[in-house]
N, C-alpha and C positions, 0 to 999 in steps of 0.2 A: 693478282698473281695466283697460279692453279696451285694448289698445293698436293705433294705427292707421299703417304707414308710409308717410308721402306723397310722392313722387319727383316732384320739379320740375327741369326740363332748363338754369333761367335760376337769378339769385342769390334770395337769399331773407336777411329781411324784403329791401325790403317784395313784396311780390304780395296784390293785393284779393281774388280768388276764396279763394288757400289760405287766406288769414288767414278770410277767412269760414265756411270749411269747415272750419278746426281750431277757433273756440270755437262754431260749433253742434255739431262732435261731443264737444265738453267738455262743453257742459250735460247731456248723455245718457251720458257715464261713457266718454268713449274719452282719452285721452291721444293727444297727436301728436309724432309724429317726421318732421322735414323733413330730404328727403335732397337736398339740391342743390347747385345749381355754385359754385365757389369765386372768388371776385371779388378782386383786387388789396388788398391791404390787410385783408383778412378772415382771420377765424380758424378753423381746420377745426374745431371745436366750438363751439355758442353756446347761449343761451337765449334766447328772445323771449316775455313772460309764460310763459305755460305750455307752451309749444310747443319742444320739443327739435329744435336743428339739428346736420345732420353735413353737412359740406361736401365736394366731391367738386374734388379740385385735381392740383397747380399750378395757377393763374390761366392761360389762355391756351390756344393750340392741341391740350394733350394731353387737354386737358377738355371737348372739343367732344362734343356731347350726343348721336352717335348710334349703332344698336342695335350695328355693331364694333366701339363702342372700349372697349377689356380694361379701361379703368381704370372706364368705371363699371358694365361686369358684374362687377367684383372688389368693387367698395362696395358696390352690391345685393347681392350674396348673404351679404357681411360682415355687413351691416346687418340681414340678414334672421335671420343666427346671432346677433347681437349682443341685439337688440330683441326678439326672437322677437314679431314682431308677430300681431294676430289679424285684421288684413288688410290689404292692399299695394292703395293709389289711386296710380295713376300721373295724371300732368295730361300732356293729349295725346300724340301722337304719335313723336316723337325717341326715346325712351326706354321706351315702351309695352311694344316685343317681349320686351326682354332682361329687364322689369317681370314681365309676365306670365312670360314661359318660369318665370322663377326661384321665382317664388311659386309655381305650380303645383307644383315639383318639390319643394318645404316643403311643400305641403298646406294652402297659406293662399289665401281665399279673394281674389280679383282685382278691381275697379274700377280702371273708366278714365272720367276727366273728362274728355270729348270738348267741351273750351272752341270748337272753331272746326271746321268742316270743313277740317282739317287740309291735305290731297295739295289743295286749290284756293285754300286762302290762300298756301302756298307758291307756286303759279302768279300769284298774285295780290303779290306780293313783288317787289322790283325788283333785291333781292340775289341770287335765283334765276336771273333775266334777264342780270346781269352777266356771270358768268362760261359761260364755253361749258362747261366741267365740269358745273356745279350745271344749267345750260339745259337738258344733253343727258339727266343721270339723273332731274332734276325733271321736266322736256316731253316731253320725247321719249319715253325708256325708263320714265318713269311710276309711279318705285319710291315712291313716296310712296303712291300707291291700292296697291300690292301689298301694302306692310306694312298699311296699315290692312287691307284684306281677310283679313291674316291675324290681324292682331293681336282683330279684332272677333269672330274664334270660338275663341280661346282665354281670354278675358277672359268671367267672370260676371254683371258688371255693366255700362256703361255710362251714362254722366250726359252731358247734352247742353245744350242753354243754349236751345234754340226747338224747337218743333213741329216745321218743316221738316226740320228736319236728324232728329227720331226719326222721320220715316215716309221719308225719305231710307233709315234703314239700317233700316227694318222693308220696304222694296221689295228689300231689298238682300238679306234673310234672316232678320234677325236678330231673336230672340221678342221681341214687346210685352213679355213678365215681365223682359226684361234689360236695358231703361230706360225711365230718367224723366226729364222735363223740370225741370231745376234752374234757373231763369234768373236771370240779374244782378245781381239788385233790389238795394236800399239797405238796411242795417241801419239800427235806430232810431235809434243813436249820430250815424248819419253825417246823417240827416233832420232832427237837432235841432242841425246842427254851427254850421248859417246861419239869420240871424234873417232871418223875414222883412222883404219892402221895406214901411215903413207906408204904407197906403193914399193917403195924400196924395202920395209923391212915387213913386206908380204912374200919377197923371194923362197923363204926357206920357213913357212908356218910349221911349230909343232908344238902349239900348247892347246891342248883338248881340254871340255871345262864343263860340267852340271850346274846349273842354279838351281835351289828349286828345295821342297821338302824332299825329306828323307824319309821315307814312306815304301811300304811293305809294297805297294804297288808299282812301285816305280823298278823293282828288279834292278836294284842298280851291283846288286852281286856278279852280275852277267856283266857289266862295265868292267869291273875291276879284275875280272879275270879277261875278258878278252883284252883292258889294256896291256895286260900282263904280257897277254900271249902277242904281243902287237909289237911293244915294246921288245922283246927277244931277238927280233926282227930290226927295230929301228931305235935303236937306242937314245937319240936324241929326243924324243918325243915325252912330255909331262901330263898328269891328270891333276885340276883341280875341282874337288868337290865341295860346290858351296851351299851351304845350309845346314838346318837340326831337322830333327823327328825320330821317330821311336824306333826307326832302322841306324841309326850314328854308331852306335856302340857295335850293334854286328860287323857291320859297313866297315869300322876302323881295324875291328878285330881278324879280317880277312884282307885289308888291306897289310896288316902286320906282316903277313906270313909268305906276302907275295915277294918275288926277284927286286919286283920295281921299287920295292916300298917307297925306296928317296925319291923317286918323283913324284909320289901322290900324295898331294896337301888335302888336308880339311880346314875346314875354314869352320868349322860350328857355328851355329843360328847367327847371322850377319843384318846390319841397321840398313832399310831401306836407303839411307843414305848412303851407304857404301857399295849399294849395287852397281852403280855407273863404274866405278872405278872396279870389279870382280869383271866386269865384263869388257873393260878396255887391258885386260888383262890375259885374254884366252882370245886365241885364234879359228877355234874351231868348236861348234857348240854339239850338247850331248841331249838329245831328250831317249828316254827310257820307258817301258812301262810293260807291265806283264799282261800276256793275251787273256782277257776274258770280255765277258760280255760287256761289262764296263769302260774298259780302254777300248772296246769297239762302236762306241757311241761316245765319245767325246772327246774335244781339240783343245789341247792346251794352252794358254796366253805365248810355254815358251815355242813353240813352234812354229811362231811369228814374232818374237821376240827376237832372234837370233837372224834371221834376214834382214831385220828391220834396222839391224846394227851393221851387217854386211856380214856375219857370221856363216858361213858354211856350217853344214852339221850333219850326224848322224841320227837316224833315228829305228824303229821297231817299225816291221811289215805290216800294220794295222790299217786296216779300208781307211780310215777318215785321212789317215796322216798321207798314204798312197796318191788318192782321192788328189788332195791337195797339191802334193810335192808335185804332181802329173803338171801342174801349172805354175807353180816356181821355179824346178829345175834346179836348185841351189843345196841338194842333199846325198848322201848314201844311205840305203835301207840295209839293216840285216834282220835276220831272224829273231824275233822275240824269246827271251831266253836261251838263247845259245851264243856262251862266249864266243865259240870259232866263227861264228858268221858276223859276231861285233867287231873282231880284231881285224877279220879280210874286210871290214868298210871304213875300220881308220885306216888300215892301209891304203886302200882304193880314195880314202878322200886326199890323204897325203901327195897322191902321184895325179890328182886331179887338176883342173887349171882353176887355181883358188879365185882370182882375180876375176874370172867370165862365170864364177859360181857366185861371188861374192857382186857382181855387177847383178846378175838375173835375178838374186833373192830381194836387192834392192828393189827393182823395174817393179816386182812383184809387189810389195807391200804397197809400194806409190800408186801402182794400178788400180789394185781390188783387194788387198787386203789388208787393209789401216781403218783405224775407228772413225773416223770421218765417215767412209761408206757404210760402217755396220751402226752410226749414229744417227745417221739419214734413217737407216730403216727401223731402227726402235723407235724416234722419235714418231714415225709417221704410224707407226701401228701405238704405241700408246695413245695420239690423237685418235685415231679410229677407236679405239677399243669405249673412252671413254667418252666422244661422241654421239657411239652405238648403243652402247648399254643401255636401257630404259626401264628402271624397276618400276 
């Protein structure tokens, strides 16, 4: 059996993309080893079904995830004697350089899951912004595009989550043969998790709903006032917001102050397990995010999440999500950052024909966008990548 080492910068289980990309390359004969960070309470060795973890620790500041720090160029190159893997996937950015350097210098071939455009989501980050430190080397000095610059021609493969972001880095240099579009999608397990709603008490939908983190990028301010102003209008209508992050506290603190307040629940950080039941709960799905360079190069897991359940939903006018919706059919767009064009598209989904929205976003995930077709094509470019390679 091949074996594949996957370097994740955060803890591990859970994470949705790795789990998804270690049992499609189990069905095709790869074995996985998950190298990532050590979390409070955790054990520096684990099993997760079939997927082998080594954890990279102390818990806290000496395990902070980037390309300086000795402790996880000493576990990559361990791991890399240890496992003798038959190829090193690194997931983004942090951990990329000292991924690549090390593996090249073994002879194994390289992938990087380029999950986000990395150097503009950190700009896009409000923990970046905090500190004048992280301000001045993230904004200013701009070491986050230098490593990816370097990191993206020492690396063989490349895997990206949208279109945008692969002719992003084919303007940038980099060969068409050194990636593919791997996007989001839903596995079948996860599409059959939620029954659907029966047609009888799809008559009269008004329960609007966010999964997801709570994050400065997500603009979900613009949510809660256009529910607000939505709500003035149709009174029957509820918000639930599920999840934590470092926006919760703002996020509640303006929800306080609003008309609707009694209809807009928070739910705070919620167990993977309870997600099926959050979302057999809401009628109509919310994705969010503020326009920048960032949200203009990447597609989120919930944006096929939410058709994949039969969810109708709203979303922000960004190309990729456009792009896509242009072939589901199953959405309203409003203006990114403007309440009043959020509130006129719950509106507009409310007097819509939920049922032929809710049929077409289905058609859609079963057609072309479910992980089976975007597992096809990982798998088939990992085989090439590390068929090709010849140090």
């Amino acid at each position: 059996m091949r074996r594949v080492l996957h370097i994740w910068q955060s803890r591990y289980p859970w994470e949705v993309r790795i789990g998804k990309i270690s049992r499609a390359l189990a069905e095709v004969g790869w074995q996985t080893v998950v190298l990532a960070r050590q979390g409070f309470g955790e054990a520096a060795d684990a099993t997760d079904a079939d997927v082998l973890i080594r954890r990279v620790g102390p818990p806290g500041l000496c395990s902070t995830p980037v390309p300086g720090n000795p402790r996880w160029a000493f576990a990559i190159t361990h791991a890399i004697r240890e496992f003798r893997p038959d190829l090193v996937m690194v997931r983004d950015l942090p951990l990329a350089l000292p991924a690549a350097l090390r593996a090249r210098r073994s002879g194994i071939p390289v992938i990087m899951d380029m999950a986000e455009h990395y150097p503009e989501a950190m700009r896009s980050w409000g923990k970046y912004a905090a500190s004048p430190l992280a301000r001045f080397l993230v904004h200013d000095l701009r070491i986050p595009d230098y490593l990816e610059a370097r990191v993206v021609r020492l690396v063989d493969g490349i895997v990206v989550v949208c279109d945008e972001n692969a002719e992003r880095l084919r303007d940038s240099g980099v060969d068409h043969a050194r990636l593919v579009v791997v996007r989001n999608t839903p596995e079948a397990a996860f599409r059959s998790a939620v029954a659907a709603t029966p047609l009888e008490q799809r008559q009269n939908p008004t329960r609007f709903g966010y999964l997801g983190h709570l994050a400065e990028d997500r603009q979900l301010e613009t949510i809660l006032v256009g529910f607000d102003l939505a709500a003035s209008r149709n009174p029957s209508i509820t918000l639930l917001i599920a999840g934590g992050g470092e926006s919760e506290h703002n996020l509640r603190a303006i929800a306080a102050g609003l008309n609707s307040r009694d209809r807009i629940r928070f739910t705070g950080r919620y167990r993977l397990e309870d997600q099926a039941t959050l979302y057999a709960g809401i009628d109509f799905g919310i994705v969010s995010l503020r326009r920048n360079v960032f949200t203009e190069h990447t597609l989120g897991n919930k944006f096929f999440d939410y058709p994949a359940l039969g969810k109708p939903f709203i979303y922000p006018n960004l190309p990729p999500l456009c792009r896509v919706m242009s072939e589901m059919g199953c959405g309203v767009s409003f203006e990114a950052g403007s309440a009043e064009s959020a509130a006129a598209a719950i509106l507009a989904i409310l007097d819509a024909d939920y049922s032929a929205m809710s049929a077409a976003g289905r058609a859609a995930i079963s057609r072309e966008f479910n992980w089976e077709v975007d597992s096809a094509r990982l798998t088939e470019f990992v085989d090439r990548i590390s068929a090709t390679v010849n140090r």
